[in-house]
C-alpha positions in Angstrom: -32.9 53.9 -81.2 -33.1 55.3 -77.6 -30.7 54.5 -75.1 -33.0 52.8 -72.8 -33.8 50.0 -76.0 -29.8 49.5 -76.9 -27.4 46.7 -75.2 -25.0 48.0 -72.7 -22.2 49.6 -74.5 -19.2 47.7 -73.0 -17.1 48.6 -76.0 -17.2 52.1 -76.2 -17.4 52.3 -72.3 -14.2 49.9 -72.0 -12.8 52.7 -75.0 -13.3 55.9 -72.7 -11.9 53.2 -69.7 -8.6 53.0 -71.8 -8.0 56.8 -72.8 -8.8 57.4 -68.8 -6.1 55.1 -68.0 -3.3 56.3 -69.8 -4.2 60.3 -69.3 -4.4 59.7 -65.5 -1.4 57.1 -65.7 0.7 60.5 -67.5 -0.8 63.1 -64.9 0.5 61.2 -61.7 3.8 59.8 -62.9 5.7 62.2 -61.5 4.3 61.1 -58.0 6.7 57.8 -58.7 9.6 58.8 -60.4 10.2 62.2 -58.1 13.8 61.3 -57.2 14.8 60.4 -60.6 13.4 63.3 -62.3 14.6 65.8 -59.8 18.4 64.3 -60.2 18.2 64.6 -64.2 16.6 68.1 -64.2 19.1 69.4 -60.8 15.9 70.6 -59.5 14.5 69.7 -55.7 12.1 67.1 -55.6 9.4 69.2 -54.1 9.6 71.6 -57.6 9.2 67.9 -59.3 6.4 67.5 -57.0 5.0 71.2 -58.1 4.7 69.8 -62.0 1.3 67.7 -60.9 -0.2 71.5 -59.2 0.6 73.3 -62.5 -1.0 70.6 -64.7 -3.8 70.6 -62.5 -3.9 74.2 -62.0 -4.1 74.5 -65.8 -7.0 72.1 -66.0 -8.9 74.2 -63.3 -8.5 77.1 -65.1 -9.1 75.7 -68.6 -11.7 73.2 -68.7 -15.1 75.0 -68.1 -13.8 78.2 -70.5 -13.3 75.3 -72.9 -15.9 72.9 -72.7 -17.8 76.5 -73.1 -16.6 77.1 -76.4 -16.2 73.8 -78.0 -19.9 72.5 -76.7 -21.6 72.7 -80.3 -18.6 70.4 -81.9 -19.3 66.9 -82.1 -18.0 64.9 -78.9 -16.2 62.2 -80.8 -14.3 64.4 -82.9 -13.0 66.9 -80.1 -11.9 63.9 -78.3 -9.7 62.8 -81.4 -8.5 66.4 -81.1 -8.1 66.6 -77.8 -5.9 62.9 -77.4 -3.7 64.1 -80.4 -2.6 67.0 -78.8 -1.7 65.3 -75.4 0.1 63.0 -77.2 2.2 65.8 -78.8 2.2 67.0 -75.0 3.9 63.8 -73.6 6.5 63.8 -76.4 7.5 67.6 -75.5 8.0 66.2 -71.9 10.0 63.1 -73.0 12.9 65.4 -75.1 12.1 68.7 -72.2 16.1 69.8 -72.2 15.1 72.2 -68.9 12.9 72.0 -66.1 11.1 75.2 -67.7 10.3 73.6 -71.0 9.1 70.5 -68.9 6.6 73.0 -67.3 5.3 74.1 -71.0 5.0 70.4 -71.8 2.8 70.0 -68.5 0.6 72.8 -69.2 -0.2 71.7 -72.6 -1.1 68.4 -71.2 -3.2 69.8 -69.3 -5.3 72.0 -71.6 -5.9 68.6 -73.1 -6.4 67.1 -70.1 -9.1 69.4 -68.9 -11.3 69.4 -72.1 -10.9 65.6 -72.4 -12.8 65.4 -68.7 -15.2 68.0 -69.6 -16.2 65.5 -72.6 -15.3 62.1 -71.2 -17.1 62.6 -68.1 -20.6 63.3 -69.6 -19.9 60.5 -72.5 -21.3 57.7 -69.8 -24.6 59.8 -69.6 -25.0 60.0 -73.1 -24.9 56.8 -73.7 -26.7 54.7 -71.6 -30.4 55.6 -69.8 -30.2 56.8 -66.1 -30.9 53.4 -64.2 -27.5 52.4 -65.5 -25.3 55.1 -65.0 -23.8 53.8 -61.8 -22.7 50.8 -63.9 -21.2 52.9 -66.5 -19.5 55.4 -64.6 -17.9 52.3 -62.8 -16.8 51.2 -66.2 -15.2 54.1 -66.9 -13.4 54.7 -63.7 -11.9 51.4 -64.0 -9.5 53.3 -66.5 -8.2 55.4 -63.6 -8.2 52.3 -60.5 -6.1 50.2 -63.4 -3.9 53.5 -63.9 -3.3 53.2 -60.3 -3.1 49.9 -60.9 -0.8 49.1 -63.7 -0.1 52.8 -65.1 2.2 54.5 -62.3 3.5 51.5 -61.4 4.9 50.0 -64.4 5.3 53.6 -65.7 7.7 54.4 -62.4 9.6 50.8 -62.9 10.0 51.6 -66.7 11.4 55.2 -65.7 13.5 53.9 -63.2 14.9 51.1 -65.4 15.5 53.1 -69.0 15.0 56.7 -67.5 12.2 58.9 -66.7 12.0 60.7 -70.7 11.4 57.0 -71.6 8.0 56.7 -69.7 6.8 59.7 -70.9 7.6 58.2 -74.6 5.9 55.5 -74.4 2.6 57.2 -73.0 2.8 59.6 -76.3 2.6 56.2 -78.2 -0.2 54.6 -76.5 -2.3 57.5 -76.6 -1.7 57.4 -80.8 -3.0 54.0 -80.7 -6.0 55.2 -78.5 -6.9 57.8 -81.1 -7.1 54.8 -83.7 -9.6 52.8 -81.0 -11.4 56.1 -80.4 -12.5 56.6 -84.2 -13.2 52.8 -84.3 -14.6 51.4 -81.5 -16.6 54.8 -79.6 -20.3 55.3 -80.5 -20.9 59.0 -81.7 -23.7 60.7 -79.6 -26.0 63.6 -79.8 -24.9 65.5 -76.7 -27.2 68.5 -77.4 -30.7 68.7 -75.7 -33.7 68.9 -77.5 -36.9 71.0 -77.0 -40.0 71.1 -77.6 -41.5 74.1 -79.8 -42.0 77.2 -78.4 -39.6 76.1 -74.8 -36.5 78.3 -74.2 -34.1 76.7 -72.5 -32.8 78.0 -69.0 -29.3 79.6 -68.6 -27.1 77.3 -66.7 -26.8 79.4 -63.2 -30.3 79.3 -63.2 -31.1 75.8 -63.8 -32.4 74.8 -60.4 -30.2 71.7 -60.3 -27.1 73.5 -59.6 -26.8 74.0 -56.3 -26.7 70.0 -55.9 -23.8 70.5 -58.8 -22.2 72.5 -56.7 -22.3 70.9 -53.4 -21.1 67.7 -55.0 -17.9 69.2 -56.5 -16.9 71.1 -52.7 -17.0 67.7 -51.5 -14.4 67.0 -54.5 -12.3 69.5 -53.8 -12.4 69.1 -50.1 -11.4 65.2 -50.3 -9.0 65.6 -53.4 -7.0 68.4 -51.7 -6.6 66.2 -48.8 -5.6 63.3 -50.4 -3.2 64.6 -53.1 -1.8 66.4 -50.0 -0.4 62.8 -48.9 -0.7 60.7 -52.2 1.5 63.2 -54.0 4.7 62.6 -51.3 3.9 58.4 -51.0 7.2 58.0 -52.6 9.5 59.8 -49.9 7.0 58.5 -47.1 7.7 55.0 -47.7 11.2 55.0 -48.5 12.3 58.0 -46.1 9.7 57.6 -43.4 8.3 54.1 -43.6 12.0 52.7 -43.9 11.0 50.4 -47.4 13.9 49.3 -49.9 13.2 51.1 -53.1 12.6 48.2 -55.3 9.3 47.6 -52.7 7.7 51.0 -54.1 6.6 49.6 -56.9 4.9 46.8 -54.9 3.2 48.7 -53.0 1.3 51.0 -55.5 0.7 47.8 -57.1 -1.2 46.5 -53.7 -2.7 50.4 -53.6 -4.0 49.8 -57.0 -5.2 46.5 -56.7 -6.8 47.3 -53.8 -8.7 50.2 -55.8 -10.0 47.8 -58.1 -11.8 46.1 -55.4 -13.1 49.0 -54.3 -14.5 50.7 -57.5 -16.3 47.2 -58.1 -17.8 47.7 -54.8 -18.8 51.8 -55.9 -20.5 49.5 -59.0 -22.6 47.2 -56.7 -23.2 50.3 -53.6 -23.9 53.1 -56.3 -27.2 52.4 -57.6 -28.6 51.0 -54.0 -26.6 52.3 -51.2 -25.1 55.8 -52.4 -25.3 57.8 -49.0 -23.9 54.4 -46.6 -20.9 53.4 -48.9 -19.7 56.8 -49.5 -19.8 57.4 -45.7 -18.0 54.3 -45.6 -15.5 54.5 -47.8 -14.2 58.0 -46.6 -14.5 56.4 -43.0 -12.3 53.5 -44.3 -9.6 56.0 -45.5 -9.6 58.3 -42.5 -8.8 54.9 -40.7 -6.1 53.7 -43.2 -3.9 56.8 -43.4 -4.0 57.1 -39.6 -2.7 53.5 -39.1 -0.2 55.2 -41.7 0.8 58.0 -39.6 0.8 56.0 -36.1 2.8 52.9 -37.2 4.8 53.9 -40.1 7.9 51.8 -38.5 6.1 48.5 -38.5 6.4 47.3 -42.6 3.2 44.2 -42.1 0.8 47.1 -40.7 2.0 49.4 -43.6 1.0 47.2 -46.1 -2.6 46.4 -44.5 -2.6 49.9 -44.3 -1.9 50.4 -47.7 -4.2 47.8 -49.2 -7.1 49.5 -47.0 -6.3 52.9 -48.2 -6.2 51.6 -52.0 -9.8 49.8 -51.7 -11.4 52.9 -49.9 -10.5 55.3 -52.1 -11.1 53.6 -55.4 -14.8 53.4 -55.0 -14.8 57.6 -53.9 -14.4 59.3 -57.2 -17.0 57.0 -58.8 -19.5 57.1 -56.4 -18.8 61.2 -56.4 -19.1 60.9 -60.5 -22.1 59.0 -60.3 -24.1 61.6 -57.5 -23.5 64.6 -60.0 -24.8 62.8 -62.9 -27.8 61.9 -61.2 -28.5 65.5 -59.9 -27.4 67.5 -62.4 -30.4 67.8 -65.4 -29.8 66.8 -69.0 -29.2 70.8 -69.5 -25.9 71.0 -67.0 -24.6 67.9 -67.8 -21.7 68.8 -69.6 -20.9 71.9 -67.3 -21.2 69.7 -64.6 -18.7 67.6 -65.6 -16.5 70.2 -66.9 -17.1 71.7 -63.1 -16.0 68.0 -61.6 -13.0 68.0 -63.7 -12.4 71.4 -62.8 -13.0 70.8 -58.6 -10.8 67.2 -59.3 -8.2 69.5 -60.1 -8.4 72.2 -57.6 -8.2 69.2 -55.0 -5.1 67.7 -57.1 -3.2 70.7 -57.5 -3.9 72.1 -54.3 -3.3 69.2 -52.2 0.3 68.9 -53.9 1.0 72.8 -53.4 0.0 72.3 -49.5 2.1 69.1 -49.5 5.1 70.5 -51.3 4.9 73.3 -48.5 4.5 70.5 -45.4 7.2 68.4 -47.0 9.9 71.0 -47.1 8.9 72.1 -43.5 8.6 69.0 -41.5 9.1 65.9 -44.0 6.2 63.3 -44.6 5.2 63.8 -40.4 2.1 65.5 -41.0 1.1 64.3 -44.3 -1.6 61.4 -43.3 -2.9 63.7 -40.5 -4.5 66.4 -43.1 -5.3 64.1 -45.3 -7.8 62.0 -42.2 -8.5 65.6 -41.3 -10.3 66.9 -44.6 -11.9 63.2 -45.0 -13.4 64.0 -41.8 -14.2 67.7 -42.7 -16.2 65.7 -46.0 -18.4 63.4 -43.7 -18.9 66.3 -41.9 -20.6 68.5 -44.6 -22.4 65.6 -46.1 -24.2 64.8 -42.5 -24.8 68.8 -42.3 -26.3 69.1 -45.8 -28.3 65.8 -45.6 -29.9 67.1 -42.7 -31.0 70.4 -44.3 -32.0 68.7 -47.3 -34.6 66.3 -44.8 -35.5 69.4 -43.0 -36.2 70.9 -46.8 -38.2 67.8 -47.7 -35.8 67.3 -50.9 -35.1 64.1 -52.1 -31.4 62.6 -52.2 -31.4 62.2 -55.8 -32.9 64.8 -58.5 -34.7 63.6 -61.4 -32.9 65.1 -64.5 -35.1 67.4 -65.9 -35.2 69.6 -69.1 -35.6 73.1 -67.6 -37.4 75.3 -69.8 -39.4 78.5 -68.9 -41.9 80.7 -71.0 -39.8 83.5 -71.4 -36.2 84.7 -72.6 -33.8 84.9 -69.9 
């Protein structure tokens, strides 16, 4: 049966939607539990900080080299694969006797991390036909609004209540319970593209879809780095800068969060009809939030607005970004393509927490908010430059994926 003739897959969608939450939920708690880590480990926060740039910098080196080599195994099985060795990864962290062995813990969580995008991201595609992949990909991302949500949250008031190793633990145990879902619950695909006899399919950096690939993921990088350059440090910003009690942390990146969800239902509902107006929105609705930030960090009511804006603005970005590449990219870069999104995610994580370590030990959270509006602007910047080169080109905002195929060997 093709996928245009089967029922939406909410199971095996909602499945991916769960392993999303809890891998994202384990990659940013550090960002809420920088204090208590630090005082354990007798390192400076900003080092604790550094933890989220070295698992990110391993995914960005890691992920396309290994969606490379593993992309005639069967998806479904590598992801088993894959979740059991983050798990393994997450229980290193928990016993981690030295800040050095929790750096080895990190970077093996994120060689699992990386592959796991590189075959998560794609999974949507494979599974449903192309007029529903905005729905899908919504699904999906769900997993990392309610890890925003619920995840770092409850994962920073269970480390601050029993102890930082203790949040870790309990991740390594979900993700074992996910591996059982996974081999249950996930539909196996055929990820591989078929053609027909005598076509020859076209190396990747020729594939004339690329380019779009490309441009998409500079926009990820561009708007990750800036973000993670702020999003990294919320903890010391709101306590420190904004004045906030620490039991009110939690709150807020539970207002963040909620927020999110809001807007990553509205990416769902914009995605499929409005994909140019509600990302220019929602990075507008950002640049806004974070500046209201930066201006009136002393007054707690407009902090919290601020807050709630910033959550519901951003939760709709990575989807609607997720959703553009899919839809550009042919069937024959697919999984590159997302392996290349994983990889630019992480460039923009790892990066953004490296500048903001650097800003943060130099002049506090002060400055923080102020890059991060800055490179949202520098985004809506390139997409108005390249939208008006692509009308000047005559190219439609959307490619058709295609099977590229030519009559010769490369």
């Amino acid at each position: 049966m093709s996928t245009a003739d089967r029922p939406f897959p909410w199971v095996g969608l909602i499945t991916l939607a769960a392993a999303i939450f809890v891998l994202v939920t384990s990659e940013f708690l550090p960002t809420g539990l920088l204090p208590a880590m630090a005082s354990d480990l007798a390192v400076t926060e900003s080092q604790i900080g550094l933890l989220i740039t070295i698992f990110a910098g391993t995914v960005v080196l890691t992920a396309a080299p290994l969606a490379a080599l593993t992309r005639h195994y069967s998806r479904k099985s590598l992801l088993l694969v894959v979740l059991a060795v983050f798990s393994l990864a997450n229980v290193l962290a928990a016993l981690a006797p030295s800040y050095e062995m929790l750096v080895g813990a990190r970077v093996l969580g994120g060689l699992a991390h990386g592959l796991f995008w590189a075959i998560a991201g794609a999974y949507s595609a494979h599974l449903v036909p192309r007029h529903q992949l905005a729905r899908a990909v919504a699904v999906t991302s769900a997993g990392g609004t309610i890890a925003f949500v619920l995840g770092v949250p409850l994962g920073t008031a269970l480390g601050l209540a029993l102890g930082w190793r203790a949040a870790f633990g309990v991740i390594a145990a979900i993700v074992v319970v996910l591996v059982v879902a996974v081999i249950a619950f996930l539909p196996t695909v055929d990820h591989r593209v078929s053609l027909a006899t005598g076509e020859i399919k076209v190396p990747v950096r020729r594939d004339p879809t690329m380019p779009s690939v490309l441009f998409v993921c500079l926009l990820v990088v561009i708007i990750v780095t800036g973000h993670n350059v702020f999003y990294t440090y919320i903890a010391p910003f709101v306590l420190d800068t904004a004045g906030f009690a620490p039991e009110s942390l939690s709150i807020l990146l539970f207002l963040y969060g909620g927020a999110g969800a809001i807007g990553l239902v509205l990416a769902g509902v914009v995605g499929g009809r409005y994909p140019r107006g509600g990302l220019y929105g929602m990075l507008a609705g950002v640049m806004l939030a974070v500046s209201a930030l930066a201006l009136f960090a002393g007054v707690p009511l407009l902090v919290v607005i601020a807050f709630v804006v910033w959550g519901a603005a951003f939760g709709g970005i990575p989807a609607l970004l997720q959703t553009r590449l899919l839809r550009v990219a042919s069937p024959n870069v697919r999984d590159v393509g997302a392996a290349l999104l994983t990889t630019s995610f992480n460039i923009g994580i790892g990066g953004g927490a490296a500048i903001g370590a650097v800003l943060y030990s130099v002049s506090g959270t002060t400055w923080l908010p102020w890059v991060e509006a800055g490179a949202l602007g520098l985004a809506i910047v390139a997409l108005i430059f390249m939208e008006a080169r692509r009308r000047a080109r005559g190219v439609p905002l959307v490619t058709r994926p295609i099977r590229v195929v030519e009559a010769e060997s490369p």
